[in-house]
PDB file of N, CA, C and O in Angstrom:
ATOM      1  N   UNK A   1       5.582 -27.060 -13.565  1.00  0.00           N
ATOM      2  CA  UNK A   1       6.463 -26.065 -13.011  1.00  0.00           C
ATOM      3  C   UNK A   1       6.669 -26.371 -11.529  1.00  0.00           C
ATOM      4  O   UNK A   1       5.589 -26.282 -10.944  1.00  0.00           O
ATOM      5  N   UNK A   2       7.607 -26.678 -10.772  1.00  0.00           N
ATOM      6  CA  UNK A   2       8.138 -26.733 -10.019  1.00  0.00           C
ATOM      7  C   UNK A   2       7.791 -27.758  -9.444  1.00  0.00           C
ATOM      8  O   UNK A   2       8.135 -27.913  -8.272  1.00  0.00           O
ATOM      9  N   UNK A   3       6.911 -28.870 -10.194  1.00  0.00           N
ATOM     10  CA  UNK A   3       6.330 -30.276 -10.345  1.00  0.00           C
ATOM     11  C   UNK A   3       4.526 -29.930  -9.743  1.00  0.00           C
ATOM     12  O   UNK A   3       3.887 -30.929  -9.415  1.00  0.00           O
ATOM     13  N   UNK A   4       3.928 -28.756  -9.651  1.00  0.00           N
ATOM     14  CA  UNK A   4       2.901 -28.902  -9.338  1.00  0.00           C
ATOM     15  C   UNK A   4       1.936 -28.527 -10.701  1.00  0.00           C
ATOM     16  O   UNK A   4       2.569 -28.017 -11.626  1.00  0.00           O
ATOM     17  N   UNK A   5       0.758 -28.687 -10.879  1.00  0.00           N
ATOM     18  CA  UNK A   5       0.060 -28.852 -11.801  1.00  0.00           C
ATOM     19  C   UNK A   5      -0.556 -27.504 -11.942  1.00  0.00           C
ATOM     20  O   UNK A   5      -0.808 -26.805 -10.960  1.00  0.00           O
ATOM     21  N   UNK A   6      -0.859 -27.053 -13.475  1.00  0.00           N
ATOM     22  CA  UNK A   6      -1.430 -26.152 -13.488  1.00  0.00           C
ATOM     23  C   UNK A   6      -2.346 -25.789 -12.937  1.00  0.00           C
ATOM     24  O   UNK A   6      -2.444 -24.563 -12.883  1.00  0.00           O
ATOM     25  N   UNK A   7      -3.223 -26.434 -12.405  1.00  0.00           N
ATOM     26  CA  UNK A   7      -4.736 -26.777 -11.730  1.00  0.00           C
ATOM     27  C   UNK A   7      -4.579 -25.934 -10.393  1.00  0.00           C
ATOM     28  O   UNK A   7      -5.195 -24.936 -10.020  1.00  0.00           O
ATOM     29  N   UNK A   8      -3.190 -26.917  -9.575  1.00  0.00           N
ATOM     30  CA  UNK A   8      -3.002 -26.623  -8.374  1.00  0.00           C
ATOM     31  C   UNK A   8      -2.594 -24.755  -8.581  1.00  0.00           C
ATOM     32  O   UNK A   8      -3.288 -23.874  -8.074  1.00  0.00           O
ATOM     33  N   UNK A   9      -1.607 -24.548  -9.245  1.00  0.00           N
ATOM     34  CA  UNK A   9      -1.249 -23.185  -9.308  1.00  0.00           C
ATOM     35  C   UNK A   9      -2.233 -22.538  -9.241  1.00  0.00           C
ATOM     36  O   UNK A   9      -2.419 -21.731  -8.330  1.00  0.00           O
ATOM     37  N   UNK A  10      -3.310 -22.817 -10.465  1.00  0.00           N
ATOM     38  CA  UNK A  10      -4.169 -21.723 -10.565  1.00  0.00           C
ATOM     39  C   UNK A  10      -5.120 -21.886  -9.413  1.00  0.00           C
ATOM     40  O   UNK A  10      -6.020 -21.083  -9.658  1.00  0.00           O
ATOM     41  N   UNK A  11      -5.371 -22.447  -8.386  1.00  0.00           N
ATOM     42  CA  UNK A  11      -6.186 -22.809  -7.483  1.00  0.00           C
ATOM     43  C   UNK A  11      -5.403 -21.597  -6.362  1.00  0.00           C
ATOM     44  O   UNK A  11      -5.874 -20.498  -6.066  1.00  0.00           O
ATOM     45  N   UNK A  12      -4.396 -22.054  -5.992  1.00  0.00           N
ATOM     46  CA  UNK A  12      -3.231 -21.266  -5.491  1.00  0.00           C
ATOM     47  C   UNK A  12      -3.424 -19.655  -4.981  1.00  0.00           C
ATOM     48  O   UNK A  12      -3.716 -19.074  -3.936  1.00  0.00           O
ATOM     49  N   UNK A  13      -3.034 -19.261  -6.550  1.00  0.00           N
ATOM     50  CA  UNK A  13      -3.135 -17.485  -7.561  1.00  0.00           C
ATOM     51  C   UNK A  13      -4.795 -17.062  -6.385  1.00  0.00           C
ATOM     52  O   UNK A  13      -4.982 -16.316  -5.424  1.00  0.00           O
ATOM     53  N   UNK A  14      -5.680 -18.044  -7.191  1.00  0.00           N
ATOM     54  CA  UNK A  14      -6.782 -17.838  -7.053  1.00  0.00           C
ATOM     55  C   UNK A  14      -7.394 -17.455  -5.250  1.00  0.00           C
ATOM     56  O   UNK A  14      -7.887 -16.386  -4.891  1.00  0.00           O
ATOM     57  N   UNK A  15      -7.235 -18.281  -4.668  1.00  0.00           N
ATOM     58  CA  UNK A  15      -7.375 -17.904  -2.981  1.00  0.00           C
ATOM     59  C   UNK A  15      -6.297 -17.123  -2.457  1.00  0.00           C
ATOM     60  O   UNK A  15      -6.603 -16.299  -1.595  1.00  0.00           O
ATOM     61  N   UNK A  16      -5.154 -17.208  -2.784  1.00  0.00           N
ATOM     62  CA  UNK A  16      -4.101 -16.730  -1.837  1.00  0.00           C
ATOM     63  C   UNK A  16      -3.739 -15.085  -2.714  1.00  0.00           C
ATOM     64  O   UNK A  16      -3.465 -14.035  -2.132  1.00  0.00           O
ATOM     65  N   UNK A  17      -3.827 -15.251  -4.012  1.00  0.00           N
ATOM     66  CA  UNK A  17      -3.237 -13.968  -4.434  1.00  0.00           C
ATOM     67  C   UNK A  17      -4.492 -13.293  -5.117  1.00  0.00           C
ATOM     68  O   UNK A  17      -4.105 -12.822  -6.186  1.00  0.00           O
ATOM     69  N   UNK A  18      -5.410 -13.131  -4.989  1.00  0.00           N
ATOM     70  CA  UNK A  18      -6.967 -12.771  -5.167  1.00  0.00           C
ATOM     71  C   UNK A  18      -7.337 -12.524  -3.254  1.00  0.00           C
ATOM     72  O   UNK A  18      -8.351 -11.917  -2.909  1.00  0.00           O
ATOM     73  N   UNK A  19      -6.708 -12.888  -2.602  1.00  0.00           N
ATOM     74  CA  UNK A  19      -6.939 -12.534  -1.574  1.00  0.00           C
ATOM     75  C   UNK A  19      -6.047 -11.654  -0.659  1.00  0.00           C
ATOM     76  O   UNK A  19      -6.412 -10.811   0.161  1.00  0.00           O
ATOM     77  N   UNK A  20      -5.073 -11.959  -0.917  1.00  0.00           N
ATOM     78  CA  UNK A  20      -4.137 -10.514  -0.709  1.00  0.00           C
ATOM     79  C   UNK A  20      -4.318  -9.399  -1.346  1.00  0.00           C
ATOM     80  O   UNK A  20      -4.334  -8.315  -0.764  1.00  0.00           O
ATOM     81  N   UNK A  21      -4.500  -9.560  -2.814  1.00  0.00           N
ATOM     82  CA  UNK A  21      -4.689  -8.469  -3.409  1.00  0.00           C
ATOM     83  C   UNK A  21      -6.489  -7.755  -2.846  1.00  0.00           C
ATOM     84  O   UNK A  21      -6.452  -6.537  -2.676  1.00  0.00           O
ATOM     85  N   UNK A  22      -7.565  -8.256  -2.647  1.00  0.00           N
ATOM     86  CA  UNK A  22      -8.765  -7.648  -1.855  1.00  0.00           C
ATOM     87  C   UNK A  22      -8.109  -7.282  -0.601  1.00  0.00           C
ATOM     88  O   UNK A  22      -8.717  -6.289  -0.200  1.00  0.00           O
ATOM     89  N   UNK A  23      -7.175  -7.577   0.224  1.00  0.00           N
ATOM     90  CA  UNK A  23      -6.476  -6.823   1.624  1.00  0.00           C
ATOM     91  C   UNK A  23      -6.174  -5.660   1.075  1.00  0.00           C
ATOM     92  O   UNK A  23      -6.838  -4.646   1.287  1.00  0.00           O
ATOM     93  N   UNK A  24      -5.039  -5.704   0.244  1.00  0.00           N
ATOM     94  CA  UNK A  24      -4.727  -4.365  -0.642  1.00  0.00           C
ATOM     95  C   UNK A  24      -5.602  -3.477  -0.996  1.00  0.00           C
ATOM     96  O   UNK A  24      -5.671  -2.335  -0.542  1.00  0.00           O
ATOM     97  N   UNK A  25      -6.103  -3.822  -1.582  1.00  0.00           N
ATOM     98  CA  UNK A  25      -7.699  -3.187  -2.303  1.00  0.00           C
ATOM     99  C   UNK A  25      -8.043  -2.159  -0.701  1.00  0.00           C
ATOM    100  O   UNK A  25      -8.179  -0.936  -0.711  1.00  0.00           O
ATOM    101  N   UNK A  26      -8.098  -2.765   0.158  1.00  0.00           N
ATOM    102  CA  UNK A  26      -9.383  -2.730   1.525  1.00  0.00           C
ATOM    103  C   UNK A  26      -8.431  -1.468   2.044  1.00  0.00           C
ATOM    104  O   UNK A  26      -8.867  -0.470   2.619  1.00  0.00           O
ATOM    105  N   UNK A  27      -6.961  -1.739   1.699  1.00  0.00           N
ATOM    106  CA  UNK A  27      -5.767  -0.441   2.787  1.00  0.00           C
ATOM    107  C   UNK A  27      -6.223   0.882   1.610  1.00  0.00           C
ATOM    108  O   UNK A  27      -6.265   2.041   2.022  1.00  0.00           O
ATOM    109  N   UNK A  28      -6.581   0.518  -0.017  1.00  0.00           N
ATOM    110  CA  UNK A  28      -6.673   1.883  -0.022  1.00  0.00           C
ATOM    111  C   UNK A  28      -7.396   2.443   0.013  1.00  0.00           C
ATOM    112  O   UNK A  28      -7.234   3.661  -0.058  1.00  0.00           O
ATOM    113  N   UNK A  29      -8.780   1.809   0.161  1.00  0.00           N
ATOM    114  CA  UNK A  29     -10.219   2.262   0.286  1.00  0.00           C
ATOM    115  C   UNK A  29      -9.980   3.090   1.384  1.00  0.00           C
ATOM    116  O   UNK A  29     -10.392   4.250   1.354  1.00  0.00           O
ATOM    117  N   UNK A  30      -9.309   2.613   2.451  1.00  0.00           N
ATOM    118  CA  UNK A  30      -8.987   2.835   4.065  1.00  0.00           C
ATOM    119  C   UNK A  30      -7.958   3.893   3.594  1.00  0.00           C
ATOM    120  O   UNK A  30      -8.366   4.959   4.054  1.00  0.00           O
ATOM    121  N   UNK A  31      -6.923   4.086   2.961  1.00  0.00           N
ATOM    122  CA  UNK A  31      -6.043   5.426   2.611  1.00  0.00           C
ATOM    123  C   UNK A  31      -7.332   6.416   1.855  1.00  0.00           C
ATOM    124  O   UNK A  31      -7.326   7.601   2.188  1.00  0.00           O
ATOM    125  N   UNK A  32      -7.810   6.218   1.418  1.00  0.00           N
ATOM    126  CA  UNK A  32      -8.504   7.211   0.595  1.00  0.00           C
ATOM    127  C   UNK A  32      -9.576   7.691   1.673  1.00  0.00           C
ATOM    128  O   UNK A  32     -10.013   8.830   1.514  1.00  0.00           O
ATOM    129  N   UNK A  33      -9.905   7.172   2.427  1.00  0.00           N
ATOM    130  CA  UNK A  33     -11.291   7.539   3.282  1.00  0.00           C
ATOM    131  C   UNK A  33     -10.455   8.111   4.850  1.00  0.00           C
ATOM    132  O   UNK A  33     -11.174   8.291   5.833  1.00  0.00           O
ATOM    133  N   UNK A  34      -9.206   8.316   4.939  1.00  0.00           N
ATOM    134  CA  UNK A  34      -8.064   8.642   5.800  1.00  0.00           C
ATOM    135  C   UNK A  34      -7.894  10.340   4.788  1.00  0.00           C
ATOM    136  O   UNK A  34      -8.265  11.340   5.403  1.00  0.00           O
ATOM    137  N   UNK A  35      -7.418  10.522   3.506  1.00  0.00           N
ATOM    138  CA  UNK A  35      -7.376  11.292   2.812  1.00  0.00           C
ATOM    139  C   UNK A  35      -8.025  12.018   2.538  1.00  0.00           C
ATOM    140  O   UNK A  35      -7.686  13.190   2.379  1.00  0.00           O
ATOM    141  N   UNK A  36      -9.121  11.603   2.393  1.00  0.00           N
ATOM    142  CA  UNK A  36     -10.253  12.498   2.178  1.00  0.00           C
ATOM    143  C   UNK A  36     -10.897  13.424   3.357  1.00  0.00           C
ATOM    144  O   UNK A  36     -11.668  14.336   3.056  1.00  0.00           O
ATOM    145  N   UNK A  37     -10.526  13.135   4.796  1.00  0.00           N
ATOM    146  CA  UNK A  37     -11.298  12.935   5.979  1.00  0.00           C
ATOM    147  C   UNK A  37     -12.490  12.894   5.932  1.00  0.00           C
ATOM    148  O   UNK A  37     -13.040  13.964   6.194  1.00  0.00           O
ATOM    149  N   UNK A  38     -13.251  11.899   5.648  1.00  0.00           N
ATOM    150  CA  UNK A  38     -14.492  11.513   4.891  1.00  0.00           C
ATOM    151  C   UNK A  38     -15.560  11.400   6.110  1.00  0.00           C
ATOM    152  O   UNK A  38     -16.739  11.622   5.833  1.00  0.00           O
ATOM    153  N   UNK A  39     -15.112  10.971   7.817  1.00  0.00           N
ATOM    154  CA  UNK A  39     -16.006  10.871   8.655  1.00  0.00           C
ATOM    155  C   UNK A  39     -16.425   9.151   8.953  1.00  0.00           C
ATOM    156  O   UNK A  39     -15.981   8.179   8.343  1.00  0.00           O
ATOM    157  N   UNK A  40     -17.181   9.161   9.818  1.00  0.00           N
ATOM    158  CA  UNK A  40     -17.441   7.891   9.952  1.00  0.00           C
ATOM    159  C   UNK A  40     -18.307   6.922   8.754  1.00  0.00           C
ATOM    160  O   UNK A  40     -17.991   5.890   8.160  1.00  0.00           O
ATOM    161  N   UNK A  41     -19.627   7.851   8.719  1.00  0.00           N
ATOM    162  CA  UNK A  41     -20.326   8.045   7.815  1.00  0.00           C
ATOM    163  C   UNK A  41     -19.534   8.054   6.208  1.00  0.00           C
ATOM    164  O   UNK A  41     -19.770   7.319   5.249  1.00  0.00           O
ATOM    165  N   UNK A  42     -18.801   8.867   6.302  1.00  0.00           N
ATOM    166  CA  UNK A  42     -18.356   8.966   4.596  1.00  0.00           C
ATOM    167  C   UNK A  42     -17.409   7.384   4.542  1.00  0.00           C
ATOM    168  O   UNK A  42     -17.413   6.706   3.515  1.00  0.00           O
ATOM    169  N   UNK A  43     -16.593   6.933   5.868  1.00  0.00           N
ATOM    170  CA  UNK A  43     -16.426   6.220   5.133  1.00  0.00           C
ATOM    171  C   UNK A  43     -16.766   4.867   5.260  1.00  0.00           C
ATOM    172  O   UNK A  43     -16.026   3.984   4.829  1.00  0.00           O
ATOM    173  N   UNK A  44     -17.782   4.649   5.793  1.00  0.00           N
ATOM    174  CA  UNK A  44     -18.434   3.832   5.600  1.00  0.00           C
ATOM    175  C   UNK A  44     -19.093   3.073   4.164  1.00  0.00           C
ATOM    176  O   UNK A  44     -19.181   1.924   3.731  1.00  0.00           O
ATOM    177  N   UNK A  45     -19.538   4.625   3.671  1.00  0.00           N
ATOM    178  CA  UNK A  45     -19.898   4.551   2.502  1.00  0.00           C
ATOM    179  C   UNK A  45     -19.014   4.241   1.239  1.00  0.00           C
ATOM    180  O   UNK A  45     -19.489   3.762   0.209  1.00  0.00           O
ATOM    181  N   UNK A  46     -17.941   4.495   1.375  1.00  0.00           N
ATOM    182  CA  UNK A  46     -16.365   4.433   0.566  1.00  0.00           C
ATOM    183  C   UNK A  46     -16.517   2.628   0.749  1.00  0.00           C
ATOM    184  O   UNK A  46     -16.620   1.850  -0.199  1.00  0.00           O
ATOM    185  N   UNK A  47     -16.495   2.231   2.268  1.00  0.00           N
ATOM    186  CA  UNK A  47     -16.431   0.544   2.171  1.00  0.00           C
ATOM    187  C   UNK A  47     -17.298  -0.286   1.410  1.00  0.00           C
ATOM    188  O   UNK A  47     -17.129  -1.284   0.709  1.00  0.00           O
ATOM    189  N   UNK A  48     -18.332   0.445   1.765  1.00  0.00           N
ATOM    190  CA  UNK A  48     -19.771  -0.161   0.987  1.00  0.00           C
ATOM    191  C   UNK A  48     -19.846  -0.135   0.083  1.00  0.00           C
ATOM    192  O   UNK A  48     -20.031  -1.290  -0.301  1.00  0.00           O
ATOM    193  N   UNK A  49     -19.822   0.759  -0.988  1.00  0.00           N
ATOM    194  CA  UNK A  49     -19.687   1.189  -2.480  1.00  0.00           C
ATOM    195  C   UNK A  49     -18.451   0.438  -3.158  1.00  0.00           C
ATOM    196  O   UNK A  49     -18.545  -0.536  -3.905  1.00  0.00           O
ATOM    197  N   UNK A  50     -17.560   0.920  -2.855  1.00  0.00           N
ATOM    198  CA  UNK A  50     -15.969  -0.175  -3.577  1.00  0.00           C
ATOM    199  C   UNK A  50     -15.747  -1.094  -2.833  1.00  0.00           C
ATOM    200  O   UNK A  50     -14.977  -1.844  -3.433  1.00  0.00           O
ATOM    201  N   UNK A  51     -16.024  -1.575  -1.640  1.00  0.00           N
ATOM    202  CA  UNK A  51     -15.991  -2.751  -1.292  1.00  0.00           C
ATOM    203  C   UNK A  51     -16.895  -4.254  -1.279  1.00  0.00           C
ATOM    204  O   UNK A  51     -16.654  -5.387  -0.860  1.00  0.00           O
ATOM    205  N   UNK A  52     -17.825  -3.728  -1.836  1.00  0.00           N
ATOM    206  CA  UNK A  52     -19.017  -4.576  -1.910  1.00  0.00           C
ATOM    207  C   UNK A  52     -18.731  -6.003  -2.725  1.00  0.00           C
ATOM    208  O   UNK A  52     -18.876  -7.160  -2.332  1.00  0.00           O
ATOM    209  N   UNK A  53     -18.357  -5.584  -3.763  1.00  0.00           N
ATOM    210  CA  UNK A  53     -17.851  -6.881  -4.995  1.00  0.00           C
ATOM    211  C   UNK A  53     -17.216  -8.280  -4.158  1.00  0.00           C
ATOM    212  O   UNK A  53     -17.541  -9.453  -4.338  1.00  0.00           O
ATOM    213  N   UNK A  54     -16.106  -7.671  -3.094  1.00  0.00           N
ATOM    214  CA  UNK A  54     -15.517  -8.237  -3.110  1.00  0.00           C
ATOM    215  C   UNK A  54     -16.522  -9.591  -1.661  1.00  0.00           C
ATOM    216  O   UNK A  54     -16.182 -10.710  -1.277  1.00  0.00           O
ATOM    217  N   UNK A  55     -17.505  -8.892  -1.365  1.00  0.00           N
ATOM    218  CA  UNK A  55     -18.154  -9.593  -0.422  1.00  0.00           C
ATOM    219  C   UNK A  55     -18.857 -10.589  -1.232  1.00  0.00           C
ATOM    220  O   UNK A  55     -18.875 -11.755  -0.838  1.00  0.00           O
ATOM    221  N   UNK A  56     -19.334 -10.315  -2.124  1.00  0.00           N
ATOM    222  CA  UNK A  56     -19.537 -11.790  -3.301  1.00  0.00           C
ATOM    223  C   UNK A  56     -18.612 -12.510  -3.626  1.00  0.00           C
ATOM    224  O   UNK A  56     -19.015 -13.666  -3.757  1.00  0.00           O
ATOM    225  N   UNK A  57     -16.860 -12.326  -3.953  1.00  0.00           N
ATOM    226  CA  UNK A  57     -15.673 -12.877  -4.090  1.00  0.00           C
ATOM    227  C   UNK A  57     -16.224 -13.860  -2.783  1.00  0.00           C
ATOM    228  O   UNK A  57     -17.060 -14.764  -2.804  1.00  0.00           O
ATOM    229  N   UNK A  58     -15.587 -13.430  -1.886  1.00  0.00           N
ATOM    230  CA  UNK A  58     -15.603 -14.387  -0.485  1.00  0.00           C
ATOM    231  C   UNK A  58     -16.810 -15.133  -0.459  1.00  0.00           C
ATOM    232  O   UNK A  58     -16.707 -16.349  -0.626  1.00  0.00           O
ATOM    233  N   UNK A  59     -18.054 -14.588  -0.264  1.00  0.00           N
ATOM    234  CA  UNK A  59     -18.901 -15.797  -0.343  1.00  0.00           C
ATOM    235  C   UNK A  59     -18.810 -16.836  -1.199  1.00  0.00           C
ATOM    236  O   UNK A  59     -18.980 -17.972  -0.756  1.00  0.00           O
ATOM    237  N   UNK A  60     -18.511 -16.618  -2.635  1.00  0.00           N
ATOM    238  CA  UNK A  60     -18.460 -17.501  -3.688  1.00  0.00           C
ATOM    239  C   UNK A  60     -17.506 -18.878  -2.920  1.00  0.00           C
ATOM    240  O   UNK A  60     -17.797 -20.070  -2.821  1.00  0.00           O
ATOM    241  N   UNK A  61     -16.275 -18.101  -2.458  1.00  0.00           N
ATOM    242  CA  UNK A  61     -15.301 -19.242  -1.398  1.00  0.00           C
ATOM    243  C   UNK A  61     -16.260 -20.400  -0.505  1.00  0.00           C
ATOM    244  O   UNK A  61     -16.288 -21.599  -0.226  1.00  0.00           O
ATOM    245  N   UNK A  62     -16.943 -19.235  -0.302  1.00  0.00           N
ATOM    246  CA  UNK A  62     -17.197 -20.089   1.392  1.00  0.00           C
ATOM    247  C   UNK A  62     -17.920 -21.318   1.225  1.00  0.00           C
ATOM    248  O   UNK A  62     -17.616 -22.389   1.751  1.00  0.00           O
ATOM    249  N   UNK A  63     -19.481 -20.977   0.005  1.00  0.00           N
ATOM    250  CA  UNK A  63     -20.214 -21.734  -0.478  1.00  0.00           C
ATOM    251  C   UNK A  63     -19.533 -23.049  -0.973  1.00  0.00           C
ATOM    252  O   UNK A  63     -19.997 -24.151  -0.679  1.00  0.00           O
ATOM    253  N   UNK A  64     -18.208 -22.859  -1.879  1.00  0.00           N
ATOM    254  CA  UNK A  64     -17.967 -23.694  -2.270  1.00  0.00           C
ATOM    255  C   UNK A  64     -17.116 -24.766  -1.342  1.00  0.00           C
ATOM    256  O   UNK A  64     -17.218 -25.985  -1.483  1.00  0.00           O
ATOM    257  N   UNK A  65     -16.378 -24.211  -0.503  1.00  0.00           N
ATOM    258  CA  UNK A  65     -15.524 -24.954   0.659  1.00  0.00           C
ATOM    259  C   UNK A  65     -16.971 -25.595   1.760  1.00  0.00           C
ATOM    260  O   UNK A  65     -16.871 -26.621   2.432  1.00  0.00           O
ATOM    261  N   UNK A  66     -18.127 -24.786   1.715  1.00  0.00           N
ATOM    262  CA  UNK A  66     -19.485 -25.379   2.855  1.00  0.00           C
ATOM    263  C   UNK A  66     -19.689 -26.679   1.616  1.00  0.00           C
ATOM    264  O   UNK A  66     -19.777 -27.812   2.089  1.00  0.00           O
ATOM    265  N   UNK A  67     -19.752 -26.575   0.355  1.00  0.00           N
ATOM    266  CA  UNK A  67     -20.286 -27.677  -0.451  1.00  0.00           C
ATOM    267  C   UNK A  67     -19.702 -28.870  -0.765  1.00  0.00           C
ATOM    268  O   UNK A  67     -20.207 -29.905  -1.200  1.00  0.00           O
ATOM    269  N   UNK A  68     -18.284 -28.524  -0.417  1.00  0.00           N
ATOM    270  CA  UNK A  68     -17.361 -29.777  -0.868  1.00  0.00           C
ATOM    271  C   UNK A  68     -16.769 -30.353   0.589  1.00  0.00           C
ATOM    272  O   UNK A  68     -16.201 -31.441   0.682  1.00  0.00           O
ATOM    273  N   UNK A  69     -16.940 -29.671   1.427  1.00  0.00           N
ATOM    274  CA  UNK A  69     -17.019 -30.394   2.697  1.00  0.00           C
ATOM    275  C   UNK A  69     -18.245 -31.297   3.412  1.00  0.00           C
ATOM    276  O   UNK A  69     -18.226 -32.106   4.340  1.00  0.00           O
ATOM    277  N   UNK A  70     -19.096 -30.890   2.732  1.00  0.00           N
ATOM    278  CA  UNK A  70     -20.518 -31.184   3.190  1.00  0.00           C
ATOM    279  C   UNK A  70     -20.922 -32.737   2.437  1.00  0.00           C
ATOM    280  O   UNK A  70     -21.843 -33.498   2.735  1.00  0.00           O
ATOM    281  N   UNK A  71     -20.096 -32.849   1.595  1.00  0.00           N
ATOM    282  CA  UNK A  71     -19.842 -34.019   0.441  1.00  0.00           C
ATOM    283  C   UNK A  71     -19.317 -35.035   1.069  1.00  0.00           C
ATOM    284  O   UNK A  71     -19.022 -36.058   0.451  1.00  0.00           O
TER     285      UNK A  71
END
């Protein structure tokens, strides 16, 4: 498709639109903890709780870009 390889696409999807979409994710955690008037404290906890996953997403990145550079 458009001469690049499935590989590349899905590589693509994978960092760039897996990563916009966790930005997204992060504005509504941030709308909801705006909505709620949750406090510093509350929403802290809002980041921590639904945002947590995605701090394993990113590391999983990093490890692998520290491992294949390190090569």
């Amino acid at each position: 498709m458009f001469g690049f390889s499935e590989e590349q696409i899905a590589a693509f999807g994978l960092t760039f639109g897996v990563g916009a979409f966790m930005l997204y994710m992060l504005f509504i955690i941030g709308q909801l903890a705006w909505e709620s008037k949750a406090g510093k404290f509350g929403t802290f906890v809002l980041f921590l709780g639904l945002a947590f996953g995605m701090v394993g997403f990113a590391a999983k990145f990093l490890i692998q870009w520290f491992l294949t550079s390190a090569l």
